[in-house]
Every structure is written in structure tokens, then in C-alpha cells.
MITI-24170 format. One line per 5 residues: their letters; for each residue z, y, x of N, C-alpha, C. Coordinates in Angstrom, 2 decimals, decimal comma. Atoms other than C-alpha are relative to their C-alpha. Layout:
A	Z/Y/X/Z/Y/X/Z/Y/X; ...;
% end
This chain:
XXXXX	0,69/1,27/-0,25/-45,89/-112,33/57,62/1,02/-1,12/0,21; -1,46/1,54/-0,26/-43,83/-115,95/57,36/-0,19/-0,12/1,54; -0,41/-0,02/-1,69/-42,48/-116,74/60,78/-1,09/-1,29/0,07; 1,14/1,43/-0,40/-44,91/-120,46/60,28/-1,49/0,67/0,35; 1,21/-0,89/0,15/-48,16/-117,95/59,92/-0,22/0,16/1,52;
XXXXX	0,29/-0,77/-1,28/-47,19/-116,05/63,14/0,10/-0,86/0,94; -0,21/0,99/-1,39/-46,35/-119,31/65,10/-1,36/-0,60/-0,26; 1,12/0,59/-0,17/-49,77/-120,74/64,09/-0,66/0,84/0,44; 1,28/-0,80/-0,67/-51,93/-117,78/65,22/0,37/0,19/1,11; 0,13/-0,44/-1,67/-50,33/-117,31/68,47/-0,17/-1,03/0,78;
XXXXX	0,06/1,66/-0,35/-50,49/-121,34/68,85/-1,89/0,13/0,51; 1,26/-0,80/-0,28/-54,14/-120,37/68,17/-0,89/0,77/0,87; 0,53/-1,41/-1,01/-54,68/-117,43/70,10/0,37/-0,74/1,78; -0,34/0,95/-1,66/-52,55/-119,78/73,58/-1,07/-1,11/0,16; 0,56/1,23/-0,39/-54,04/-123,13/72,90/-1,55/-0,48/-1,28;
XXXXX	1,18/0,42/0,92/-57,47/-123,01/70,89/-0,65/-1,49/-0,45; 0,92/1,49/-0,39/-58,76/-126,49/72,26/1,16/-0,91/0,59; -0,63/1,01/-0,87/-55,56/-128,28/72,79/-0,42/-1,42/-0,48; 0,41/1,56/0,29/-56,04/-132,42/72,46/0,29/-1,00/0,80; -0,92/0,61/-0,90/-54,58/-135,26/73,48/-0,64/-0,21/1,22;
XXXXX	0,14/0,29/-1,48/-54,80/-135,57/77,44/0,04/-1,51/0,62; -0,29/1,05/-0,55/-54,52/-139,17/77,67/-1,41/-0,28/0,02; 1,43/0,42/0,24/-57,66/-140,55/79,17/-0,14/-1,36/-0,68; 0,77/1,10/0,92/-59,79/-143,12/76,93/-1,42/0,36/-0,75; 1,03/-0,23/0,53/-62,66/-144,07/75,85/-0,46/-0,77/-1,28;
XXXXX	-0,01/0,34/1,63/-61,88/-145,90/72,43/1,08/-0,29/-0,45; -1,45/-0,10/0,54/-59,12/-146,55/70,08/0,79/-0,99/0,82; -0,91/1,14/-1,04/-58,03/-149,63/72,11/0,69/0,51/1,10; -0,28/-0,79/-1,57/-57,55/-147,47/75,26/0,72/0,87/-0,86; -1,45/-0,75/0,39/-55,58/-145,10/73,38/0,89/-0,41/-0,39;
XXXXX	-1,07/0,85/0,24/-53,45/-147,05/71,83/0,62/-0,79/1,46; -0,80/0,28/-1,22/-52,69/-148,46/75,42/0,62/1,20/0,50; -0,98/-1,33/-0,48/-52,15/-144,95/76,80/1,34/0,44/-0,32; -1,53/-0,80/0,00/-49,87/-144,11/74,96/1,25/-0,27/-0,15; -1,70/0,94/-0,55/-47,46/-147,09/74,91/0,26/0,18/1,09;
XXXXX	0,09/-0,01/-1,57/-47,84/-146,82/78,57/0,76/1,98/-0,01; -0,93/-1,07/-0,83/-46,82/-143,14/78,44/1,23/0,46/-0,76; -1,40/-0,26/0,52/-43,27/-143,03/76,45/0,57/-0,31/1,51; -0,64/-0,51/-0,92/-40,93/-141,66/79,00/-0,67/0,19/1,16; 0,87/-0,08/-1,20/-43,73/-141,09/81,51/-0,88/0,78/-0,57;
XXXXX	1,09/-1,05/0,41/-46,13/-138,12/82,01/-1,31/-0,56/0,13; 2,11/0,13/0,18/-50,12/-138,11/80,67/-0,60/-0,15/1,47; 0,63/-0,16/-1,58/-50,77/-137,32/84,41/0,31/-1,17/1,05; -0,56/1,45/-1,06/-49,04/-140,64/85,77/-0,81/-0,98/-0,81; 0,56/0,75/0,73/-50,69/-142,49/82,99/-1,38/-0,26/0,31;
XXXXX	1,43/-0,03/-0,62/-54,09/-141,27/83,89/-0,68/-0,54/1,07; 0,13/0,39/-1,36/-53,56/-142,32/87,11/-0,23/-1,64/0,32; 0,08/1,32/0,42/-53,49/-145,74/86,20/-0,90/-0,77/-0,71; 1,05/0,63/1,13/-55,61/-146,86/83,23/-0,92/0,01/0,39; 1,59/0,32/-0,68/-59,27/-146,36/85,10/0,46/-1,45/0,03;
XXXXX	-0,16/1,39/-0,49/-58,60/-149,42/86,88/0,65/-0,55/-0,98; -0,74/1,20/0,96/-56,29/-151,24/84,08/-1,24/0,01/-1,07; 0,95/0,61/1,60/-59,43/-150,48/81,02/-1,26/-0,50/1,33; 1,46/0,60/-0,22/-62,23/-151,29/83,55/0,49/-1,68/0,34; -0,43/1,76/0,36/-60,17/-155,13/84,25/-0,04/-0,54/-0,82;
XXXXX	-0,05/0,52/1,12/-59,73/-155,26/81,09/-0,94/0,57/-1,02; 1,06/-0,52/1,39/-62,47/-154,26/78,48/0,50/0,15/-0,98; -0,15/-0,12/1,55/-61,18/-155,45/75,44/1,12/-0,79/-0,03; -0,48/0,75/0,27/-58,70/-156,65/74,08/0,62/-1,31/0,04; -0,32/1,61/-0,10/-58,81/-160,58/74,25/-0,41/0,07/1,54;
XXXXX	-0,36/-0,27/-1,84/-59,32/-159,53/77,89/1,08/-0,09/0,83; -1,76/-0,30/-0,42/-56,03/-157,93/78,20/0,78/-0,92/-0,48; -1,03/0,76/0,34/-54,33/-160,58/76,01/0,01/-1,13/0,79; -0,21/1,89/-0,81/-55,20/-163,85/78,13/0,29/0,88/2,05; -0,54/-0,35/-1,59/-54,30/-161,50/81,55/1,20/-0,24/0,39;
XXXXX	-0,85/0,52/-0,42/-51,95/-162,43/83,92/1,15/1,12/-0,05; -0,89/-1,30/0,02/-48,57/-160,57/83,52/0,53/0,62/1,69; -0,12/-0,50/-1,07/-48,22/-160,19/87,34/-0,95/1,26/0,16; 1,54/-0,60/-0,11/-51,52/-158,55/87,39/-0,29/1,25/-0,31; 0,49/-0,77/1,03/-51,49/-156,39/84,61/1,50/1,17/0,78;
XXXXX	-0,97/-1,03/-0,67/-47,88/-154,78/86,48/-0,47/0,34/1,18; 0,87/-0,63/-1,26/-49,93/-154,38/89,78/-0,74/0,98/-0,44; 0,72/-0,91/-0,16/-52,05/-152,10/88,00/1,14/1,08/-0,42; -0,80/-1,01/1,08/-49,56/-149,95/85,95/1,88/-0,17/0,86; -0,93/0,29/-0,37/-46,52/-150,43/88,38/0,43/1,48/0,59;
XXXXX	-0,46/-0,98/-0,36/-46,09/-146,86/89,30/0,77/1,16/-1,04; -0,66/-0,51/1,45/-45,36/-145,54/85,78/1,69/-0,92/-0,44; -1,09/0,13/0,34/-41,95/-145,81/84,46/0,25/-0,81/-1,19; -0,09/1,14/0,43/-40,50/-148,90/82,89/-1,59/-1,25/0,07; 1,45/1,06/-0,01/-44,01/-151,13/83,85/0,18/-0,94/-0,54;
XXXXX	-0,38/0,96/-0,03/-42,44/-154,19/83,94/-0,16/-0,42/-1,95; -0,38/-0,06/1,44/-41,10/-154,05/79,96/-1,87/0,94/-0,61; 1,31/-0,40/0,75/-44,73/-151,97/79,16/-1,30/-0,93/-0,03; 0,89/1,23/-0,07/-46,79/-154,83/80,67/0,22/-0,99/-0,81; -0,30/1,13/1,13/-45,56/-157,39/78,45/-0,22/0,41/-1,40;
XXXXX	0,28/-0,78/0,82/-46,06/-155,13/75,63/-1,65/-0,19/-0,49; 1,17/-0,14/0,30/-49,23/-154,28/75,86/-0,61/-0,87/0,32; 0,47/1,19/0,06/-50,30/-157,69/76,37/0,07/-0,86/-1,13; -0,56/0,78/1,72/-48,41/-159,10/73,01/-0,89/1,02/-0,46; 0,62/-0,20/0,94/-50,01/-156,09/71,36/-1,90/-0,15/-0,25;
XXXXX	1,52/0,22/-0,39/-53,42/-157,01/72,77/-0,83/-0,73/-0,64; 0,60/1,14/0,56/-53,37/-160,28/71,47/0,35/-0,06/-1,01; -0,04/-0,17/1,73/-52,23/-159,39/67,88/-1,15/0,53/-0,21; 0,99/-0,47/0,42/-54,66/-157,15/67,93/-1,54/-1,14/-0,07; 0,62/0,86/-0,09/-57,01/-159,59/69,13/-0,43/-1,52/-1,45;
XXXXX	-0,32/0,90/0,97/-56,19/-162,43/66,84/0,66/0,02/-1,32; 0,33/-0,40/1,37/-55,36/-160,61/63,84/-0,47/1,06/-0,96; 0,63/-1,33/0,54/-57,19/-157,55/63,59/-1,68/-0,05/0,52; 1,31/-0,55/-0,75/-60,50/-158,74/65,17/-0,81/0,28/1,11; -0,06/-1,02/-0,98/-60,32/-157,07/67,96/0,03/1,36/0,07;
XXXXX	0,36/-1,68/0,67/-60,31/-153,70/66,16/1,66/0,67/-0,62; -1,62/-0,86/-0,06/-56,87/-151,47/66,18/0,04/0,19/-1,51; 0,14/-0,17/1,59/-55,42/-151,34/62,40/0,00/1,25/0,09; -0,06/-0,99/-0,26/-55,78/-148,32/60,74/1,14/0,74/-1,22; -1,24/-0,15/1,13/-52,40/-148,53/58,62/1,07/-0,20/0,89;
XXXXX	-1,51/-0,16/-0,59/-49,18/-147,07/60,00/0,77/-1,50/-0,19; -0,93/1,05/-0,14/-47,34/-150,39/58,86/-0,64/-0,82/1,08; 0,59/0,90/-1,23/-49,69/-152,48/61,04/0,46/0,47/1,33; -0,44/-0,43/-1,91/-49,38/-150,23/63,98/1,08/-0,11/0,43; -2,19/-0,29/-0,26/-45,28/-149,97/63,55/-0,05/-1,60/0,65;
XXXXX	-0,42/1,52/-0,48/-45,68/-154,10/63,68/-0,50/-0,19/1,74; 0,19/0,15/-1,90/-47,35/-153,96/67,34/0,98/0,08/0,62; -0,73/-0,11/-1,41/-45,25/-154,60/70,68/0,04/1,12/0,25; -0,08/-1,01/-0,94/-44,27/-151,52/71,97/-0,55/1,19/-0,78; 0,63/-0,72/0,96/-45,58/-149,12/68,73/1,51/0,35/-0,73;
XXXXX	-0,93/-0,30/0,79/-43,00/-147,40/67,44/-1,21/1,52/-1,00; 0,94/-0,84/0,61/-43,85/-144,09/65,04/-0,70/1,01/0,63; 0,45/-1,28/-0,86/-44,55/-141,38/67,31/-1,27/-0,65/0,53; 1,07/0,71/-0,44/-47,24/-143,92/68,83/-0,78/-0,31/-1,28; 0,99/0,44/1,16/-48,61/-144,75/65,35/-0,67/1,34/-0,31;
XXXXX	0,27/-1,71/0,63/-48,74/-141,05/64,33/-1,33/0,59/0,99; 1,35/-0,34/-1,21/-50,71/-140,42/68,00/-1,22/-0,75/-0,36; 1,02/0,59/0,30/-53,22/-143,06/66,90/-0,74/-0,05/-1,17; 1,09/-0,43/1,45/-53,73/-142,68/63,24/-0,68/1,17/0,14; 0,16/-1,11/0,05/-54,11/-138,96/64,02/-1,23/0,22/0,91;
XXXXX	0,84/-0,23/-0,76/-56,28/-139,03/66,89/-1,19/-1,01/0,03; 1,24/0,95/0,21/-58,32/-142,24/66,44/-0,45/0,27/-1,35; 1,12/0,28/1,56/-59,21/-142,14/62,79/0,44/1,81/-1,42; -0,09/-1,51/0,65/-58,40/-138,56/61,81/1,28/0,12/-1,52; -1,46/0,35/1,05/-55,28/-139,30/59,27/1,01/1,13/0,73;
XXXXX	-1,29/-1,10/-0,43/-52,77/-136,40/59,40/1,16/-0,27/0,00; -1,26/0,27/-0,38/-49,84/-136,53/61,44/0,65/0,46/0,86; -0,99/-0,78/-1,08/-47,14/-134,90/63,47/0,51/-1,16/1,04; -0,89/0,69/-1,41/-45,97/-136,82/66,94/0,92/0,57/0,02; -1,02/-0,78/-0,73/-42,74/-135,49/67,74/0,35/-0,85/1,65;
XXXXX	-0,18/0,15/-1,37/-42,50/-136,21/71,51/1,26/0,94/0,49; -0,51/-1,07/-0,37/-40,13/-134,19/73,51/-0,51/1,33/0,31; 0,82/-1,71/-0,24/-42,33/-131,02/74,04/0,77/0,26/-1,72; -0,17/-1,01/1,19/-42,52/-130,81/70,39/1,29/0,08/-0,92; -1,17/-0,52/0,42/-38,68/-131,36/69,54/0,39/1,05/0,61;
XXXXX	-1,04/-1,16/-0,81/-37,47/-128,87/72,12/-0,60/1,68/-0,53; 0,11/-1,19/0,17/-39,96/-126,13/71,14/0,18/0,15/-2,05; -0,24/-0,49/1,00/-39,47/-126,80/67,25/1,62/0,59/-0,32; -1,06/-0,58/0,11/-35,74/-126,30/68,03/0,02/1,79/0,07; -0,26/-1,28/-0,21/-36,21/-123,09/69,68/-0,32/1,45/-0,92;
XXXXX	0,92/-0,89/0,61/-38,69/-121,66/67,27/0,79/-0,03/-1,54; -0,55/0,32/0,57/-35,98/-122,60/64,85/-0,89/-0,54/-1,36; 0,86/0,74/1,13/-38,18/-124,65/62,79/0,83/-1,98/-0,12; -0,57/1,18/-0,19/-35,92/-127,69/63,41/1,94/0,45/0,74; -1,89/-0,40/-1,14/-31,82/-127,94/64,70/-0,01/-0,88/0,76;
XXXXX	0,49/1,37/-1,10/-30,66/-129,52/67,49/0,36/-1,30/-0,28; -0,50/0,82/0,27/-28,72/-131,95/65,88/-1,28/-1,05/-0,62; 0,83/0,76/0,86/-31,95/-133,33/63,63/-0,75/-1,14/1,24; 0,82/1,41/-0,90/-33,57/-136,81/64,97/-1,50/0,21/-0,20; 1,24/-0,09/-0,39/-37,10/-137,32/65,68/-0,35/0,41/-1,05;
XXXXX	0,65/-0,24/1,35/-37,80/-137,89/62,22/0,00/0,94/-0,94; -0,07/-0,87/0,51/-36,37/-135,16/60,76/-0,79/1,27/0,02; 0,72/-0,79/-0,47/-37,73/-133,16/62,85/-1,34/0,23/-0,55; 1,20/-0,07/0,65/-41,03/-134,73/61,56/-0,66/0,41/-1,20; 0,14/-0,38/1,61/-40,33/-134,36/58,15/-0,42/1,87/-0,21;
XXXXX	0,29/-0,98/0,74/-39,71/-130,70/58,39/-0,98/0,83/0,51; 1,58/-0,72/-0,36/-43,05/-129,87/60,24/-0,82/-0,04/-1,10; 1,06/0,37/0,75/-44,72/-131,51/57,75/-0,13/1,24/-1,53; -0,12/-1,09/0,83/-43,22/-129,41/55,12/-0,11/1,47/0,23; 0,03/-1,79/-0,44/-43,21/-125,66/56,89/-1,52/-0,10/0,22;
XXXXX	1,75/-0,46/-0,54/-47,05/-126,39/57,45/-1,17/-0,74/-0,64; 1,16/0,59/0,71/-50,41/-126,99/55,84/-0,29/-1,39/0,58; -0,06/0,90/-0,30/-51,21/-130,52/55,79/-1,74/-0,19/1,25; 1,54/-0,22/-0,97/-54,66/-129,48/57,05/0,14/0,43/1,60; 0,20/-0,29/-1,83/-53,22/-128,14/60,61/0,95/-0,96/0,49;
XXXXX	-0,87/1,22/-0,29/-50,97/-131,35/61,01/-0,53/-0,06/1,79; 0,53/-0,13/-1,07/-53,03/-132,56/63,73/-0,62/0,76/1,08; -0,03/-1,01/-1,27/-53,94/-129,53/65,84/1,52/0,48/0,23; -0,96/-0,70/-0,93/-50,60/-128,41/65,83/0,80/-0,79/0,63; -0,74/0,81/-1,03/-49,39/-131,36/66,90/-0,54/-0,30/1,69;
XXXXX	0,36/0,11/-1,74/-51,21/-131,33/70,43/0,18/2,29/0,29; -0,52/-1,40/0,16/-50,60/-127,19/70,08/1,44/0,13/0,41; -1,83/-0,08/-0,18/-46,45/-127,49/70,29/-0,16/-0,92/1,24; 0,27/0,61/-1,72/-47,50/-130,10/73,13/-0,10/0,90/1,05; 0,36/-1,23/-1,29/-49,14/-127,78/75,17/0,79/1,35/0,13;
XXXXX	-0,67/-0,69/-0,33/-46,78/-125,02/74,64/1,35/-0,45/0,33; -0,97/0,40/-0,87/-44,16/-126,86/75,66/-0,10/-1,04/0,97; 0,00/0,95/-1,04/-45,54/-128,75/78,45/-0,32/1,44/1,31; 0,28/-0,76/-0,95/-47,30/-125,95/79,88/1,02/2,02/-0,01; -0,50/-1,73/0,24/-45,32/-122,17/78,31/1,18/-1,02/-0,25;
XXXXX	-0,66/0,00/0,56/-42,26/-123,16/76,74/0,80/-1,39/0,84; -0,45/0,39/-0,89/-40,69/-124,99/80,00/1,00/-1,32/-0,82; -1,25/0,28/0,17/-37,72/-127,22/79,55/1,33/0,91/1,27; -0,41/-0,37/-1,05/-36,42/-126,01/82,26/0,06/1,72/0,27; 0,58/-1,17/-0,38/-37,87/-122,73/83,22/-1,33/0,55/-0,97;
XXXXX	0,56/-0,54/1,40/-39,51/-121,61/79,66/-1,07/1,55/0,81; 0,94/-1,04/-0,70/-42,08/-118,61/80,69/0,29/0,98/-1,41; -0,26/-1,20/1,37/-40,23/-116,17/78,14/-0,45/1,25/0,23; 0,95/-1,16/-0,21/-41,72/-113,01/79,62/-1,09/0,22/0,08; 1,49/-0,20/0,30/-44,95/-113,69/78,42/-0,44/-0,59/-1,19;
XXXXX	0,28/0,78/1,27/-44,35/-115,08/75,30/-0,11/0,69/-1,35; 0,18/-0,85/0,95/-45,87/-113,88/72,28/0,83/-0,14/-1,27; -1,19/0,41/1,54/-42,61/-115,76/69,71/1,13/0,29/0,82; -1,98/-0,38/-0,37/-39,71/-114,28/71,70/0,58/0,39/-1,24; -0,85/-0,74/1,00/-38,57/-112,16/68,83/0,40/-1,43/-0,85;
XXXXX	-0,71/1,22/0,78/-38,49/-115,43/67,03/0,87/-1,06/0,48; -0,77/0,97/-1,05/-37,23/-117,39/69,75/1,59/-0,39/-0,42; -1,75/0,00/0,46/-33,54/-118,74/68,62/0,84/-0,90/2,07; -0,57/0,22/-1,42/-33,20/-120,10/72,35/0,96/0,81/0,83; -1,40/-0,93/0,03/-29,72/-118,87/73,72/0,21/0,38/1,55;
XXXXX	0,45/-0,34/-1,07/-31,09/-118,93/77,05/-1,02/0,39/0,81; 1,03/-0,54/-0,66/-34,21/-116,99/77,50/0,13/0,95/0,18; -0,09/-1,25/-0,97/-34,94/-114,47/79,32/-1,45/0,83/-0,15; 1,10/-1,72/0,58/-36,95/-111,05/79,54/-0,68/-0,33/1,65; 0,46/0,29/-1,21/-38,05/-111,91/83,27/-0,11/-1,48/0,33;
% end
């Protein structure tokens, strides 16, 4: 069986129902989440946004808000300061040249404040169903290990060669799939290798049997 086969069924068999964890309740709110959570965890993010989408509804809400304001709500997450200004410019692009309605073309999204690709990829993929790999840090560290990536390769590479080792049809589950096994199994730190069903494949030079 190819080593991609056996990493999708045990992906499968760990994380049936993984999906992104950022709370929201439309594309606008995701697209905030998840500028808001580069270098900051889903769980600090969460903690925040209630109160920042119920101030702000929409859009031309958030774009005419005050930038003091908007860092009082979101001031406990990492870099605020630089994310508040952000997501205020991309508020009011959105606002004033999309409508009020999030584009649904990677170049548009790349042009937003604070949208780089990994954030476009999270939003085409999860708002409007367009297949795409995030590489975040979960899913570089465990495509290294699973040697589906080196360590030397950059985000993108990385992205590229998911795209190629895997049906274009499981793009998006396995991209919240390699999330969850490396947020919750596949540690940075303290990896949970004695219960892992890809040790044998494992190229990690420091796991362990206990």
C-alpha cells in the first residue's frame, strides 16, 4: 500500500470530523479569525471574537470603528496592535469594493491587509468549498516527519508537494486532518509516538517507543 494511502486512512480512522476550529458564523468572521490567529492559537482567538463580531456585524461596521476600540477587544492575542489595523483596512476594502461580500478569488484575497496565502487557502477552502492545502505550522512539522516534505522546503513547497502526493478531492479534509494531528497527536514538543498508528513511517529522529 503507498505510504499517502496509509497516512490517509489512519488520518481517517484519528480524525473523521476534523474542521476548522475557529469560531464564526459567516465568511466575514472567518476571514477575521484567521488573520487574527497567525502566530496565535484558535483557542485565544475564540476567546475574543464573540464580543469583537457582535460590535461589529458587518463589515462597514468594522471599517468606520475606532482603532483604539477594536485593540480593547482583541488585545490579548498576539501582535493586536498590527492585527487591528489590518482587519480594519481589510474591512473597508471589503466593504467598498466587494460589496460587503468577501471575494472569492485567491488574487483578491492575497490583495487584503493582513491576507497572505495560507489565509486565502483557509478561506477559499472553507468558505466557498475551492480546494486547498493551508500549510500552518502543525501541518509543516508533521509533513516533515511523515517525510512527505524536507525540512529545508518553505511553506510553499511544502504546499506544492501535498497537492501532488494527494487526490485533489481530499485537499480540504486533509488539510484540517494534519492540523489536528499535529495540534493534538503529533506534539511539537512531546509527539505521542507510542500510540501512533505512522511510526514505522515516521522519519522523525526523535521519537520514541514510550
Amino acid at each position: 500500500m503507498k505510504k499517502e494511502t496509509i497516512i490517509l486512512n489512519a488520518l481517517d480512522q484519528m480524525f473523521p470530523d476534523a474542521h476548522v476550529e475557529l469560531t464564526h458564523n459567516n465568511d466575514f468572521e472567518l476571514l477575521v479569525a484567521v488573520v487574527l490567529s497567525a502566530q496565535t492559537t484558535d483557542v485565544a482567538v475564540n476567546k475574543v471574537t464573540p464580543k469583537l463580531f457582535e460590535a461589529y456585524k458587518t463589515p462597514k461596521a468594522l471599517a468606520e470603528a475606532n482603532l483604539k476600540d477594536v485593540e480593547s477587544f482583541i488585545q490579548t492575542i498576539g501582535l493586536y496592535r498590527n492585527k487591528a489595523k489590518n482587519i480594519i483596512m481589510l474591512a473597508d476594502q471589503i466593504h467598498r469594493n466587494y460589496q460587503d461580500q468577501v471575494p472569492q478569488e485567491r488574487e483578491a484575497l492575497e490583495s487584503l491587509p493582513g491576507v497572505g496565502r495560507k489565509t486565502a487557502n483557509v478561506v477559499l477552502s472553507n468558505a466557498f468549498g475551492v480546494p486547498a492545502i493551508a500549510v500552518d505550522t502543525h501541518v509543516a512539522r508533521v509533513s516533515v516527519r511523515l517525510g512527505l516534505a524536507d525540512l529545508k522546503d518553505s511553506v510553499l513547497e511544502i504546499e506544492q508537494k501535498l497537492m501532488k502526493k494527494f487526490p485533489k478531492s481530499r485537499w480540504q479534509q486533509l488539510h484540517h486532518q494534519l492540523i489536528f494531528f499535529g495540534r493534538y497527536h503529533c506534539l511539537a514538543k512531546k509527539p505521542k509516538c507510542f500510540s501512533c498508528p505512522l511510526y514505522d513511517l515516521c522519519q522523525y529522529p526523535n521519537k520514541t517507543t514510550s
